[in-house]
C-alpha positions in Angstrom: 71.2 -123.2 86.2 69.4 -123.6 82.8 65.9 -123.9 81.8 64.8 -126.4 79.2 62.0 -125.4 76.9 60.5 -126.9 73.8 61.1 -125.4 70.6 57.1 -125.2 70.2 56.5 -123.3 73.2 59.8 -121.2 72.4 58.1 -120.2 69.2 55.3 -118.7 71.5 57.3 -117.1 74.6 59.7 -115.7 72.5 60.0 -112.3 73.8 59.8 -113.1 77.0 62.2 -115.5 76.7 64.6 -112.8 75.1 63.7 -111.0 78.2 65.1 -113.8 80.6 68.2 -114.6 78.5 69.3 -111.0 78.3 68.8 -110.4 82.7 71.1 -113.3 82.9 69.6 -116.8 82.3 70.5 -119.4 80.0 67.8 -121.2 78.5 68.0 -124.9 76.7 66.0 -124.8 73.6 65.0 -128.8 73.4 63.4 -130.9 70.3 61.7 -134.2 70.6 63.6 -134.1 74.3 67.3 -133.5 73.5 68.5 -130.4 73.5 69.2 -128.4 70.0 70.1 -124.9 70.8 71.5 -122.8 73.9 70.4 -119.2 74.4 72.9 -117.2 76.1 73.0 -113.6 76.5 76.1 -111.5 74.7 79.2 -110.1 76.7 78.8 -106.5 77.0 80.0 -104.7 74.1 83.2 -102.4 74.2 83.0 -99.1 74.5 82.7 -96.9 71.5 85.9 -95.8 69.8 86.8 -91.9 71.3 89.6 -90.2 69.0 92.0 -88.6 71.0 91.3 -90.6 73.7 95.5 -92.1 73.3 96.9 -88.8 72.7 100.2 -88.3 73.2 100.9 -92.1 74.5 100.9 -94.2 71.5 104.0 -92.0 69.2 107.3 -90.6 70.6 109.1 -87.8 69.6 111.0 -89.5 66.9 108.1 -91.8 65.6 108.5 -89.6 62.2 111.9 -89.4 62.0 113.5 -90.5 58.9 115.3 -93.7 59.5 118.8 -94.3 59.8 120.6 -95.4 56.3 121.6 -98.9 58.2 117.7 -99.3 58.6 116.8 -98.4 55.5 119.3 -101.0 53.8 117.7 -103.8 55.9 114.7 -103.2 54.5 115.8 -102.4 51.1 117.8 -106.0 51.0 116.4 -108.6 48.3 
């Protein structure tokens, strides 16, 4: 369920309002009593990038093989 607060007091609970949003909470920012903004916490962010971490999986054997010439021409074609 959301909470709906005035922009004013927003201005003044801000931290703690950060607080709340990012433990979960969604909070309704309202102005003049309709509501102008939504804060929402993030997804979670990935995982760093490991190199390595594919090794082996992503290329076969004959990734670096030259291509055959019937391949080649394909690409070659105009």
């Amino acid at each position: 369920m959301s909470t709906v607060i005035n922009v004013h007091e927003a201005k003044t609970q801000f931290s703690r309002l950060l607080e709340r949003v990012h433990a979960g909470e969604e909070i309704i920012l309202s102005k003049a009593g309709k509501p102008y903004a939504r804060m929402v916490p993030l997804a979670p962010v990935a995982a760093r990038r490991q190199p390595g971490r594919l090794s082996g999986l992503a290329l076969d054997a004959g990734f670096f093989d030259p291509l055959p010439e019937e391949e080649l021409s394909a690409w070659e074609r105009e």
